[in-house]
C-alpha positions as CSV (number, residue, x, y, z in Angstrom):
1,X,0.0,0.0,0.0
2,X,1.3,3.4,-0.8
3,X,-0.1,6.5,0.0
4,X,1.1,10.1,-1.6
5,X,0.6,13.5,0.3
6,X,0.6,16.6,-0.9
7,X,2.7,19.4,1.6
8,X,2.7,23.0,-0.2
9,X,4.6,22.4,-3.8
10,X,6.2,18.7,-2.1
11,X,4.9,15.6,-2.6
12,X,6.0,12.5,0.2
13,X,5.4,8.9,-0.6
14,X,5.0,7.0,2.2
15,X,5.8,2.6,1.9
16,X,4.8,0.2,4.5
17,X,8.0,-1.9,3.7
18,X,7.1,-5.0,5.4
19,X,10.4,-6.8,7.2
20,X,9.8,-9.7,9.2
21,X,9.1,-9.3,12.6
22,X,8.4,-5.3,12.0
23,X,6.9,-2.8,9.6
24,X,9.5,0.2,8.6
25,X,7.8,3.3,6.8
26,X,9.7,4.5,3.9
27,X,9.6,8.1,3.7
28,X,10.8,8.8,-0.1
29,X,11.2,12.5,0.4
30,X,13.8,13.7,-2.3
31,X,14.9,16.2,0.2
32,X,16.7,13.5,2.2
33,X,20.5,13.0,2.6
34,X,22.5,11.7,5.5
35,X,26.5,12.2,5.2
36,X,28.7,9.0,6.7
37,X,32.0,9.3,7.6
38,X,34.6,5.5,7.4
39,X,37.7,4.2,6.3
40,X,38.1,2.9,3.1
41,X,38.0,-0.7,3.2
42,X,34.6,-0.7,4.8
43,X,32.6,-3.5,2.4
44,X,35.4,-2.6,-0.1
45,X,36.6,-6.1,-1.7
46,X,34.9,-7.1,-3.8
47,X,32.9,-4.5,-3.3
48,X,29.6,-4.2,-1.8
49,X,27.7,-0.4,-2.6
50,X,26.3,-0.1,0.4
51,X,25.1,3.5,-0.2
52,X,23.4,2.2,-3.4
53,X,22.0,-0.4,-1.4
54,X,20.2,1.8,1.3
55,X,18.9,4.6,-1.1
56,X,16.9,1.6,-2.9
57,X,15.7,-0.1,0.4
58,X,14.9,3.7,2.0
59,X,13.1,5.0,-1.3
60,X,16.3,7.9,-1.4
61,X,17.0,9.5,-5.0
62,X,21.1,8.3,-6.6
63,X,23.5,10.2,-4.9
64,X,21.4,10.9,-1.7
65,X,23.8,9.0,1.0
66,X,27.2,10.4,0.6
67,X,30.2,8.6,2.4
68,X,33.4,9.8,2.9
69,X,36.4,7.7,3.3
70,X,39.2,8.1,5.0
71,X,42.4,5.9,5.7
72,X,41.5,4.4,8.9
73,X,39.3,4.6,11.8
74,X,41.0,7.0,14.0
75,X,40.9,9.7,11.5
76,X,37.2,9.1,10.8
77,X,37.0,10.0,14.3
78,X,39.5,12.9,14.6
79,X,37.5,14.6,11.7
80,X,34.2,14.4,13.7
81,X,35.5,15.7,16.5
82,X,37.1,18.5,14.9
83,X,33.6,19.1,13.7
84,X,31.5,18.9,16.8
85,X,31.1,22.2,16.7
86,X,28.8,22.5,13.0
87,X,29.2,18.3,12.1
88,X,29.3,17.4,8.6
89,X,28.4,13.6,9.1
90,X,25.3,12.0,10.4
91,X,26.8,8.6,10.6
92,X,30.3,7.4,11.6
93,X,31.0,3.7,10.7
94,X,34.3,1.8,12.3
95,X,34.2,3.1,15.9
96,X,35.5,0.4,17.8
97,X,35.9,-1.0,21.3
98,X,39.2,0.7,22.2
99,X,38.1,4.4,20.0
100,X,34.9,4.1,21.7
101,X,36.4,5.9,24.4
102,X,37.3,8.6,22.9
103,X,33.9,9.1,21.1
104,X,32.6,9.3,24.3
105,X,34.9,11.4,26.2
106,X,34.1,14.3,23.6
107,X,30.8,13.7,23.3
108,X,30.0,13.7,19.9
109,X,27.4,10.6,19.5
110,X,24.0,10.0,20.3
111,X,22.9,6.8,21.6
112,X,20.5,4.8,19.5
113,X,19.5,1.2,20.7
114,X,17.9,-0.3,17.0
115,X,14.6,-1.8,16.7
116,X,15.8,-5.4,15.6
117,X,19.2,-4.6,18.6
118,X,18.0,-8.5,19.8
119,X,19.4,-10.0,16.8
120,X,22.4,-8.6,18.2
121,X,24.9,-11.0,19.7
122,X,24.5,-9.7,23.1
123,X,28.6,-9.7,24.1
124,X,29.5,-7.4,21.1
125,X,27.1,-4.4,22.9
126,X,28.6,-5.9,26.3
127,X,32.1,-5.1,25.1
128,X,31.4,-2.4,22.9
129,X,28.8,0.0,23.8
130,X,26.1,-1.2,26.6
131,X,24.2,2.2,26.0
132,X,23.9,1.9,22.3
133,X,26.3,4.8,21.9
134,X,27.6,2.7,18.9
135,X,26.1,-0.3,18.0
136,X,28.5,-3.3,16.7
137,X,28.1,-4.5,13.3
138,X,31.4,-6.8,13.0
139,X,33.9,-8.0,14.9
140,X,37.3,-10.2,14.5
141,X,40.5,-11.2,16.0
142,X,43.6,-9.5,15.4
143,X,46.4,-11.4,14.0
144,X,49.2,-12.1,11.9
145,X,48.7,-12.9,8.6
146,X,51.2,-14.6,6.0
147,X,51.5,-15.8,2.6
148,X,53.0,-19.1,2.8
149,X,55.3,-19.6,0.0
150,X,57.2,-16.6,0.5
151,X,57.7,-16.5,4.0
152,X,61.4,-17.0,4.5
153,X,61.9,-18.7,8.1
154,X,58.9,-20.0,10.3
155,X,56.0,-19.1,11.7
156,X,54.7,-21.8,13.4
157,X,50.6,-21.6,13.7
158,X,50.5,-23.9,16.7
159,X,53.2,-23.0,19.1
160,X,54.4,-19.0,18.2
161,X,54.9,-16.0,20.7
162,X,55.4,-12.9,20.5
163,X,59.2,-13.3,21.1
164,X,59.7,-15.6,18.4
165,X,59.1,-12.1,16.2
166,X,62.4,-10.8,16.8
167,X,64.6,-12.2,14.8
168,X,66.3,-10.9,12.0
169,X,64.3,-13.1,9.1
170,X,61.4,-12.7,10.3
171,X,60.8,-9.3,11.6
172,X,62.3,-7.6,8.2
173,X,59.4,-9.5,6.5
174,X,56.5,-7.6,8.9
175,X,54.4,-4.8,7.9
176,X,52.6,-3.4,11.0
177,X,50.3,-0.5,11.1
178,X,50.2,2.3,12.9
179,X,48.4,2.3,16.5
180,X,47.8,5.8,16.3
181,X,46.1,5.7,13.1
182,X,44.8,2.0,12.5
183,X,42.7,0.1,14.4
184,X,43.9,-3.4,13.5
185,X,47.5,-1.8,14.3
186,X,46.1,-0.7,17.9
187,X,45.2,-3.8,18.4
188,X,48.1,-5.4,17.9
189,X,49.7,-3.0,20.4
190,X,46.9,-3.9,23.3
191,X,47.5,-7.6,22.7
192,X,51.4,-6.9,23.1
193,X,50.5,-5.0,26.4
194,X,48.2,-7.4,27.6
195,X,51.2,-10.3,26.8
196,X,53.4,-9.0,28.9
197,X,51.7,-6.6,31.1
198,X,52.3,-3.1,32.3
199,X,53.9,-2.4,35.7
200,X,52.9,1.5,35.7
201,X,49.4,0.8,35.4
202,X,49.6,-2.2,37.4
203,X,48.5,-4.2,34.6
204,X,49.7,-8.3,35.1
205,X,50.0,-9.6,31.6
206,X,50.3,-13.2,30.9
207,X,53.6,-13.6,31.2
208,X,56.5,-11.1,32.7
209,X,57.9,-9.1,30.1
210,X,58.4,-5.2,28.8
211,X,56.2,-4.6,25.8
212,X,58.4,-1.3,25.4
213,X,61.7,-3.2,25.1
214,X,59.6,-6.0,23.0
215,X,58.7,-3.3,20.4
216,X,61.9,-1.8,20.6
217,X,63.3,-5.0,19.7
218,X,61.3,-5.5,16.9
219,X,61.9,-2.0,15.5
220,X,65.8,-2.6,15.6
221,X,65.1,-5.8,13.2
222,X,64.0,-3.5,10.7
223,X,59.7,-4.0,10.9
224,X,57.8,-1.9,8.3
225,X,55.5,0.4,9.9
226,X,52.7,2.1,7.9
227,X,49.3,4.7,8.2
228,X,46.6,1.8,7.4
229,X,45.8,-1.3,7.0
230,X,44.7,-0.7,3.2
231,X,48.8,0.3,2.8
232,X,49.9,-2.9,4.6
233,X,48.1,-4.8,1.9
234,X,48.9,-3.2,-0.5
235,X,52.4,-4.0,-0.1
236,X,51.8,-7.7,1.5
237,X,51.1,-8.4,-2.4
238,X,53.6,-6.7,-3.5
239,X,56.1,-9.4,-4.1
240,X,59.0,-7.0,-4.9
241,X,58.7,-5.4,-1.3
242,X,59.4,-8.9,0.5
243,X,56.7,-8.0,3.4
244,X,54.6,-10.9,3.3
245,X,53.2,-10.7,6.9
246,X,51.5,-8.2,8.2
247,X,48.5,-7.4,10.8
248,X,45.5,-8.2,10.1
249,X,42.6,-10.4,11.0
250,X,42.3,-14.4,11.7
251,X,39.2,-14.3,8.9
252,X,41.3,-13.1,6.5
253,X,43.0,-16.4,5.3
254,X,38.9,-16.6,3.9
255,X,39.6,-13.9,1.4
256,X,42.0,-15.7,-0.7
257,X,40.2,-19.3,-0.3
258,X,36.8,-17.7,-0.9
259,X,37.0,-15.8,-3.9
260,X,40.1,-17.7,-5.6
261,X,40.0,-21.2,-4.1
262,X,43.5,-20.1,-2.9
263,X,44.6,-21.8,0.4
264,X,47.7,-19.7,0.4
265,X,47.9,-17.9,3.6
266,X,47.8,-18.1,6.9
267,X,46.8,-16.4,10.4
268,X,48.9,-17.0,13.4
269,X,48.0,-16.2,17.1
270,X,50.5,-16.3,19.8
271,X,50.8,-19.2,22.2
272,X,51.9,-17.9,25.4
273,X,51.6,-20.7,28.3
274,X,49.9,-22.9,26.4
275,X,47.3,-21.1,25.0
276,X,45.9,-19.4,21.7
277,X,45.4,-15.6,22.7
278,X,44.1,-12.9,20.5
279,X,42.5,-9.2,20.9
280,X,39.0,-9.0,19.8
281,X,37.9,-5.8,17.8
282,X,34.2,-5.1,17.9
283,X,33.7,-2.5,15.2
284,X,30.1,0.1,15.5
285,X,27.9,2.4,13.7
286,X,26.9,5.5,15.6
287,X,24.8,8.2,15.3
288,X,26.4,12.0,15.2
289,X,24.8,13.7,18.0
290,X,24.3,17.6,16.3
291,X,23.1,15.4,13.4
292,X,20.1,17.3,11.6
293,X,19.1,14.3,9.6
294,X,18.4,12.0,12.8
295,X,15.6,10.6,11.6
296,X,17.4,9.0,8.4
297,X,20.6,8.4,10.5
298,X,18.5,5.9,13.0
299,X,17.0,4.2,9.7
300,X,20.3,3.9,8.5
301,X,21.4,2.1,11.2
302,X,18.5,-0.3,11.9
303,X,19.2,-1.4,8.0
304,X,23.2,-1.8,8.8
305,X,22.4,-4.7,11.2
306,X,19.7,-6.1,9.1
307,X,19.7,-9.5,7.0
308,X,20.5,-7.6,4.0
309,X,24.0,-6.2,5.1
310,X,24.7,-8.3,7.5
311,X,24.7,-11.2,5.0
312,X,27.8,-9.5,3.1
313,X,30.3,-8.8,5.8
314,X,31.6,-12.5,5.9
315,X,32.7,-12.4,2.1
316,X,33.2,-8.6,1.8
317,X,34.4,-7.1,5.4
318,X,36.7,-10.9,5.8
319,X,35.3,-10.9,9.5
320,X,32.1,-12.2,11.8
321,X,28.7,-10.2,11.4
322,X,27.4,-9.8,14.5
323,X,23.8,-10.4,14.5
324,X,22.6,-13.8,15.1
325,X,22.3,-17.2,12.3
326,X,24.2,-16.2,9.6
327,X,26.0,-19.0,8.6
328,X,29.5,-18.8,7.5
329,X,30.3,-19.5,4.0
330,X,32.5,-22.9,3.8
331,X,35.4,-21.5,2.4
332,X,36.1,-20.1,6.0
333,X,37.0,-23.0,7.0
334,X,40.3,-22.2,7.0
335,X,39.9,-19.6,9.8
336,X,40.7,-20.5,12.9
337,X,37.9,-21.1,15.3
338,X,36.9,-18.1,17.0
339,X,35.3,-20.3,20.2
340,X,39.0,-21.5,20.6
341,X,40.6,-17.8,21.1
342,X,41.0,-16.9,24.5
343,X,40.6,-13.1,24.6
344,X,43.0,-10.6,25.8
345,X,40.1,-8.0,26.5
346,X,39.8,-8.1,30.0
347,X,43.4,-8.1,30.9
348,X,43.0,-4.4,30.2
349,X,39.7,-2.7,31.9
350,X,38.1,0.0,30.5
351,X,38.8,2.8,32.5
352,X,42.4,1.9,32.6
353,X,42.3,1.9,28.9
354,X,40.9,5.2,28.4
355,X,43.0,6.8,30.9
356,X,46.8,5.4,29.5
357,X,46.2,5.0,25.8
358,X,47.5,8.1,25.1
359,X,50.5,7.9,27.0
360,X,50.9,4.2,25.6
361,X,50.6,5.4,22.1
362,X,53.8,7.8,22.8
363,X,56.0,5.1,24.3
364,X,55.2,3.3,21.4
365,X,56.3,5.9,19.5
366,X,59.4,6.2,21.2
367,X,60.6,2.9,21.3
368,X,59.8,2.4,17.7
369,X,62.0,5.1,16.6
């Protein structure tokens, strides 16, 4: 059923768009835009259009969602608060459980719990954002990530830690990314801190160690450090750079095997005491809070954790959606299980978090350099 109405020289259709479980109204005002601000990898191989995607499902004219990309997550979230003031976006997209407190130290979201959020695997908003002031719409495990056949030396799957990176071979073949300005490269960093712990903070890590001296270590054997994770990939397949390890995801083995039948690579965890250990990233959508195109914004986000998105983060975002019953594709399995990670979160609380990342990021700096 459809229904037109007539305001002054304007005409607004109205669609019952009929989803189950819930009715959504369409509004398909022509008027209607909604500015998002992520990185550029978001959906990116091979390519999902999610902006395309939306305008169809919300009844929006071609061109109405406008994204802007940027290199990472952190600047996506540098630019907005920059902007807090007069914002630009509606939307930011790749907000994750460590950035999330800096989103919410300057205020610049709106929380916005979705109408479907029970779909939701209930730990992601746990360890993300009880409140809603992002809502997760991925999540992963960091990791290493190698191409086989030309690693020269060994990284063995089963039984590697973090010490076993510093040595000459190996190290020179790493591409890391930048904490300060990637999120899969900040990651890394917490799961070297929650390794070996932090005496300042009173932080007991797994095992005694100095993650300052460990990355200091690995910077003197000559690691490649970059802006973004879309760089570090950029020259993993680069044969003539000789960097084929870099950070990156324990899903992302999939990309290869998925879309070229291509068992090529691999993902490696450390094994400290025995166990498999990784950092989990839980990655959100948010809602700007000086947004004028709320309305939208909040539709926008109930879509991003529908069936229809959700459905193509496992073969175009190479990590876990995270609402409920999607079934992974078969080619993932060559990932390794995510039930048999233990996670590194909770060796570092929140609040301790928020208040020493900053300083953290400069003594990574400094022993780096």
């Amino acid at each position: 059923m459809n229904k037109s109405i007539a305001i002054g020289s304007s005409v607004i259709l109205v669609l019952a768009v009929v989803i189950p479980g819930y009715f959504i109204f369409v509004n398909l005002d022509n008027n209607r835009s909604l500015t998002i601000y992520t990185y550029d990898s978001l959906l990116a191989d091979p390519g999902f259009e999610f902006d395309r995607a939306f305008e169809k499902f919300a009844g929006l004219e071609n061109g109405s969602v406008k994204v802007v990309y940027f290199s990472d997550a952190a600047s996506v979230l540098n630019r907005a608060i920059t902007e807090k003031d007069s914002p630009i976006a509606d939307i930011l997209i790749g907000i994750d459980n460590v950035l999330v407190n800096k989103a919410r130290a300057n205020d610049i979201l709106e929380p916005y719990r979705p109408i479907e959020h029970l779909n939701i695997i209930s730990s992601l908003v746990d360890g993300l954002a009880s409140d809603y002031l992002l809502t997760p719409y991925d999540y992963g495990v960091i990791s290493l990530w190698y191409i086989n056949e030309r690693l020269e030396g060994t990284l063995d799957p089963d039984n590697l830690i973090l010490t076993d990176l510093i040595d000459s071979t190996i190290a020179r073949q790493i591409i890391v990314e930048d904490p300060a300005l990637s999120s899969p490269g900040l990651g890394f960093l917490l799961h070297t801190i929650s390794i070996f712990g932090d005496a300042e903070t009173g932080i007991k890590g797994v095992v005694d160690g100095d993650w300052r001296q460990f990355w200091s270590d690995l910077s003197d054997e000559d690691i490649r450090i970059v802006p973004s994770w879309g760089t570090a990939i950029d020259l993993l397949y680069t044969k003539e750079e000789g960097r084929p390890v870099m950070v990156s995801y324990t899903s992302s083995p999939a990309y290869s095997s998925c879309l070229f039948d291509d068992r090529s690579t691999t993902s490696v965890l450390s094994h400290e005491m025995g166990t498999t250990w990784g950092w989990r990233q839980i990655e959100g959508i948010g809602l700007v809070k000086e947004s004028e195109n709320k309305d939208l914004g909040k539709q926008f986000i109930d879509w991003f954790i529908s069936n229809e998105l959700q459905s193509e983060i496992y073969q175009n975002q190479w990590v876990y959606p995270a609402i409920k019953n999607i079934t992974p594709p078969s080619c993932y399995d060559s990932v390794i299980p995510f039930d048999s990670i233990t996670p590194l979160n909770d060796f570092i609380p929140q609040s301790i978090l928020a208040e020493n990342l900053d300083s953290w990021l400069d003594d990574w700096e400094q022993a780096v350099t």
